[in-house]
N, C-alpha and C positions, 0 to 999 in steps of 0.2 A: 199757168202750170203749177200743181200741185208738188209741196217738199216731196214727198215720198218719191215723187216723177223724177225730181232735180237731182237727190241722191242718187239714184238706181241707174241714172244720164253718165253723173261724176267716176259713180264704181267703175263702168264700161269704160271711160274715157281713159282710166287709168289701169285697166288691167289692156288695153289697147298698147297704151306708151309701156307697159312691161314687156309686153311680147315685143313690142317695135323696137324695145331694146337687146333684149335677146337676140333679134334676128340681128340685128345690126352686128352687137359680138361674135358670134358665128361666123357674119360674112368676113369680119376683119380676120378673125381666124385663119378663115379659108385663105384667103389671100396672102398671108405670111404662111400658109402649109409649106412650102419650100426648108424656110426656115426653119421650123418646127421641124419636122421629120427629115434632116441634119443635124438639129442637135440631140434631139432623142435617140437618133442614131449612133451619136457621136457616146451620150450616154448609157446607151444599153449596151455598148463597148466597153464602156470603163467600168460600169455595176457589174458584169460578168468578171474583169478583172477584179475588181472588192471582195466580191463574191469567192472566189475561187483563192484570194491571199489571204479570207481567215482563217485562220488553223483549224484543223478539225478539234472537235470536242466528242468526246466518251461518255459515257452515266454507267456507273456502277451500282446498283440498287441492292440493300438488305433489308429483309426485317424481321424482329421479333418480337417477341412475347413477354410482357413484362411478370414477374412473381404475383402470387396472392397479395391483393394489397393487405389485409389482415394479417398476413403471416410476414410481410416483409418491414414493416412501416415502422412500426418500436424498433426494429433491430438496427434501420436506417437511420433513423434517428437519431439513436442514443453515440452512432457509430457517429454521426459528424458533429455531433454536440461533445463528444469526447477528444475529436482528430480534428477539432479545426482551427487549433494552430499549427497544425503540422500541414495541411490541405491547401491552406493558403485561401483561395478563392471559395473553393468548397462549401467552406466555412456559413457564408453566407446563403448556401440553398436551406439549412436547417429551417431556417423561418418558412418554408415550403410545406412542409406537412405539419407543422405546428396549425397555418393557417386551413387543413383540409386536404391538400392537395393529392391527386392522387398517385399512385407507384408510379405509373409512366409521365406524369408533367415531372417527378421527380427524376427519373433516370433520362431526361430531356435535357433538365437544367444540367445533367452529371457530364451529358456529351456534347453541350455546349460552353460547358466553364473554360478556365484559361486553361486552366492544370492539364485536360485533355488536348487541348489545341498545343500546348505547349511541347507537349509530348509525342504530338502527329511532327511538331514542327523540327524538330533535332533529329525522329528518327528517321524522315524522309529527304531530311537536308530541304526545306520549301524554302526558309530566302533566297536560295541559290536558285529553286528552281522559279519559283514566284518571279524572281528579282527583284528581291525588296530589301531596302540596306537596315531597314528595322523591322524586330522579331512583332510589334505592333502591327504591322501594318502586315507583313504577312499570317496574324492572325484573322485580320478583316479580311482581309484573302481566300485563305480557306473558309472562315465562316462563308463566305460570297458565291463559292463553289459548292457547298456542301447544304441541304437542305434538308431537314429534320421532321418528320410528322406523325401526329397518334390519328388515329384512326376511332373517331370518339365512342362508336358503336362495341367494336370488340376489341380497343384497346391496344394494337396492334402497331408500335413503331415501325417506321420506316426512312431511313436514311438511304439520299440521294447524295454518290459524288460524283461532281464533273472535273475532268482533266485531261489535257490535249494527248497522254499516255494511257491508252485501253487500261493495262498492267498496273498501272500506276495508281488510276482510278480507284480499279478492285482492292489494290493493296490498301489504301488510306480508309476506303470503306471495310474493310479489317482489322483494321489498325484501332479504327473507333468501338469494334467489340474488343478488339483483346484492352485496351485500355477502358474500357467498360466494366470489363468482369476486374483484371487488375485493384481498380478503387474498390468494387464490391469486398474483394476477399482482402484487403488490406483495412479497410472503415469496419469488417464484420469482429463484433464484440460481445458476442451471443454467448451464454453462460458455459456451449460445449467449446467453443475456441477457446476461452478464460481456463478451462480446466486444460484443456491440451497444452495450454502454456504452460500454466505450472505444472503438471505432471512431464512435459517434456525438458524444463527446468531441471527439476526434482531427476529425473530419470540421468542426464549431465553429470549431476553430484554423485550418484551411486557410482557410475559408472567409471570416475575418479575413483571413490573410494573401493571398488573393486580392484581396480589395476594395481591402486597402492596396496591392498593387503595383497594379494597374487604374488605383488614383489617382493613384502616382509616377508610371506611362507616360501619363497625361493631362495630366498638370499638366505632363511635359517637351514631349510632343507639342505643349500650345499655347504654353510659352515660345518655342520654336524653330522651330515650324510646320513639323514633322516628322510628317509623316503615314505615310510609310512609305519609308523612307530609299532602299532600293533603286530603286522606283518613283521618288519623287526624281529621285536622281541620272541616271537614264537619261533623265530628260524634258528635265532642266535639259542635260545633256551634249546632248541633241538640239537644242533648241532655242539652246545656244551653238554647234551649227557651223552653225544656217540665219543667227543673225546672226552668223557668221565670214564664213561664203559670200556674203550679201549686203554685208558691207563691203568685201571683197575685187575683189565685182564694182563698186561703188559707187566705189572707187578707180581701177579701171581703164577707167571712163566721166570720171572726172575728166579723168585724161591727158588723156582724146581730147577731152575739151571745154577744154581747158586751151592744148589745142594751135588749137584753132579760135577759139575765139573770146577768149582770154586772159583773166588774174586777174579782171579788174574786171566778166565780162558775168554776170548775172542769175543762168543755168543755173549756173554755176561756183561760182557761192556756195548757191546752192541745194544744189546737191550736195556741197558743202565742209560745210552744216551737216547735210546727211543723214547724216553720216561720223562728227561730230562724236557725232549721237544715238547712232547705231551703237555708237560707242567706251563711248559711257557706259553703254548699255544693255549690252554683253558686259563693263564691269569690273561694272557691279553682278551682274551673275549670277556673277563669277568672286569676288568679294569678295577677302577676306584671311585669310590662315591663321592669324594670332595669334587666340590664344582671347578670347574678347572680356570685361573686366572686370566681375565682377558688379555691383559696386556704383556704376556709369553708367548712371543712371537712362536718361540721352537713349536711348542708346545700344540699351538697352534695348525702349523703347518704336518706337524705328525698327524693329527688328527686328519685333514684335509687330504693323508695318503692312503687312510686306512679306507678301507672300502665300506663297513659299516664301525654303526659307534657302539662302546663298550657297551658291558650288558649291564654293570652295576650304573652306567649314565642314564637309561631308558626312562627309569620312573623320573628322574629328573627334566629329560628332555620331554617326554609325553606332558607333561602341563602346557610349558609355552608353545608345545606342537598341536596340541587340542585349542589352545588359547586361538592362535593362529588360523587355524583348519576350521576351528568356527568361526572367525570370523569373514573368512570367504564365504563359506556356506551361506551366513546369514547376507552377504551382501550379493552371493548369487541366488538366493531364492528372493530377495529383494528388487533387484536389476528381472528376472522375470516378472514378477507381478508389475512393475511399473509400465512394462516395456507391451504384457496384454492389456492394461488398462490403456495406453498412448493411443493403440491402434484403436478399444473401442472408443476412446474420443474423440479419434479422427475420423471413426466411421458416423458419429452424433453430431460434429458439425459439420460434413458434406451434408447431412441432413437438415441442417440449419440453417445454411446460406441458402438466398434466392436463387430459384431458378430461372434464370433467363434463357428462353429458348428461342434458338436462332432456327425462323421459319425458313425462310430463304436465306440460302450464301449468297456473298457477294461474287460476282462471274465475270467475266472479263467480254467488254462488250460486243457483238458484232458489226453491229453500224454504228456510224457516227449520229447523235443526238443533236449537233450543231456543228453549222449555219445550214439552215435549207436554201439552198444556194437559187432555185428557180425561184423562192420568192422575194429573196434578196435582191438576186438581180428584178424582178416586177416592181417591186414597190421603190425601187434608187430611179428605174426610169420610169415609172409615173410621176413622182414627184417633180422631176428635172422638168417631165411634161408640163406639168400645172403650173411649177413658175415661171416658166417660158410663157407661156398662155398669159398669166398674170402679169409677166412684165410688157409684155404686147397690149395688153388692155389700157395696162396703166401708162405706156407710155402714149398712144393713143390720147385718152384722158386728159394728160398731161400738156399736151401741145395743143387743145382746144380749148387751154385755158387763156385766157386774155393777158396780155402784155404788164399790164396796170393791176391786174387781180390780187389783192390782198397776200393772199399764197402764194403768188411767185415772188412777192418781194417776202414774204417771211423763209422761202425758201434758200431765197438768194441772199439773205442772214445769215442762218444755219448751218448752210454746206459747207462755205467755205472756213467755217471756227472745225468743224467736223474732218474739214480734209488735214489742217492745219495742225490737231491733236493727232490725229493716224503718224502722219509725218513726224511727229516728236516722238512717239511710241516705239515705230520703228528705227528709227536713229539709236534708242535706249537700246531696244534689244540688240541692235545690231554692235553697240558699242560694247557691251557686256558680252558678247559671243566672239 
């Protein structure tokens, strides 16, 4: 007999004893079926109850659009190279586009930092709902829940969150844009935000120094009952020539009655005391040109009855009432110009800040995304099946092995150190519980 014969005899012989072994497991099989399809039974009972006690879970999906990397990257930059001691965690993405990266691995790392997670985690209350007694661990949590992706072609994030609350889902996958844009408009340090701070700085102080001068030209207006000085003075000067005129002509009806009927008659005194009023009535409007002493109360308070102030006061009062009256003026044509410049730089940095545009909202989901419960329960009672099968085999195996066989006595070493440590284990927990 030729080797190549002797081999080609061996191959047969041995794919022979493989089938002969196969058939033989099978048959053993068949034979425990009973068994087998009782406990598979037993467990495609229970996998339906597993099945059916995990909670449902939701997915709530967004995505968007990240800004021009070109137009966003310096401003992102310099924004956390500037804020990140205040950012905390932040701090550490800068190194990100320093090394290349681009606007979306960067707004990745912005919604996967602590700072965000931290802020999902108070406003949603999640240790509570997680049930986790540290705020660490409820962030590995939501990290675990919530899955983050660009879309390397057009760039295109998308955030996936899972949560056994449809509601609850949607909200946290909002929660991560509004806490998205939040950082953006907080870290943005673009030359038109820099200006809108100090001009709306700057715009504060005017707006102080308005009120204060408003109050200095009020509180002189009612010391002095200066209302508007020019006005004033033209009214007061009118009104001293109609009582000039009428004393004038009140004098020269005296004469004539003076001469008719003499000192002592009726009219003559009537008109002597019309003369009289006259006179007093044009010195109080002419008053007196000394400035009047502050600290004369009376003096004061007469003033404060008179309805306007003398006429010889005017040129006196018109200085510190121009002094005054400009300086409103100047701080209300000030407080305007600031106040049109505020808005165009608030219109220069909405143009400034990244757009991030939300393609999809997040929606509140219709079906449950998990467990698929029919293959939950398939794959709990297949599995139950094959070890059953395997413990059948091997036990089989096992009992064909000879008394004396090496592995039974290393067996019958092992077990019992094995059972021996189980029983200490459980004794510990049970004494600790």
């Amino acid at each position: 007999m030729t080797p190549p014969t002797a081999t080609l005899h061996r191959q047969v012989s041995i794919r022979h004893a493989e089938d002969s072994a196969w058939v033989l497991r099978t048959l053993l099989l068949w034979r425990e079926r009973r068994l087998l399809a009782r406990i598979t039974g037993i467990a495609l009972v229970l996998s339906l109850a597993i099945a059916f006690s995990i909670p449902k879970q939701y997915k709530s999906t967004t995505s968007i659009s990240p800004p021009d990397q070109q137009h966003s990257n310096a401003m992102m930059l310099a924004a956390i190279a500037a804020r990140s001691g205040s950012l905390g965690a932040l701090g550490s993405i800068a190194g990100g586009l320093i090394g290349g990266h681009s606007t979306a691995d960067f707004l990745i790392d912005l919604l996967r930092s602590g700072t965000v997670s931290g802020h999902l985690i108070d406003r949603f209350d999640l240790q509570h709902v997680y049930r986790n007694k540290y705020r660490m661990d409820a962030a590995k949590h939501l990290a675990h829940c919530t899955k983050i992706t660009e879309n390397k072609k057009s760039g295109v994030i998308t955030i996936e969150v899972v949560d056994t609350d449809r509601v609850r889902a949607r909200d946290i996958a909002q929660g991560y844009l509004d806490e998205l844009n939040r950082i953006v408009f907080r870290t943005n340090t673009s030359s038109a935000h820099l200006e809108k701070v100090f001009i709306e700085n700057r715009l504060k102080g005017v707006q102080s120094d308005l009120e204060q001068a408003q109050l200095q030209l009020s509180d002189f207006s009612a010391k002095n009952t200066a209302v508007d000085i020019r006005e004033q003075t033209r009214a007061l000067v009118d009104a001293g020539a109609r009582v000039q005129a009428q004393l004038l002509a009140e004098q020269a009806s005296l004469q004539s009655l003076r001469q008719i009927y003499g000192d002592a008659n009726v009219r003559v005194r009537e008109s002597e005391a019309r003369i009289a009023s006259l006179r007093g009535e044009l010195a109080k409007m002419a008053g007196s040109s000394q400035a009047p002493a502050p600290e004369d109360e009376t003096l004061t308070a007469a003033k404060s009855a008179e309805l306007y102030p003398p006429l010889r006061q005017l040129p006196r009062l018109g200085v510190s009432y121009a002094d005054l009256y400009r300086r409103v003026r100047v701080q209300e044509t000030l407080f305007e110009l600031l106040t049109q410049q505020f808005e165009m730089a608030r219109i220069e940095e909405a143009k400034d800040l990244p757009a991030i545009t939300v393609i999809d909202a997040p929606g509140i989901a219709e079906k449950k995304s998990f467990p698929p419960r029919l293959w939950v329960t398939l794959g709990l009672t297949f599995f139950v099946f094959v070890v059953v099968s395997g413990w059948i085999l091997i036990r089989e195996h096992w009992s064909q092995i000879e008394h004396d066989d090496p592995r039974r006595e290393l067996a019958a070493e092992i077990l019992p150190v094995i059972e021996r440590r189980l029983r200490w284990i459980l004794a510990i927990r049970r004494g600790h519980a």
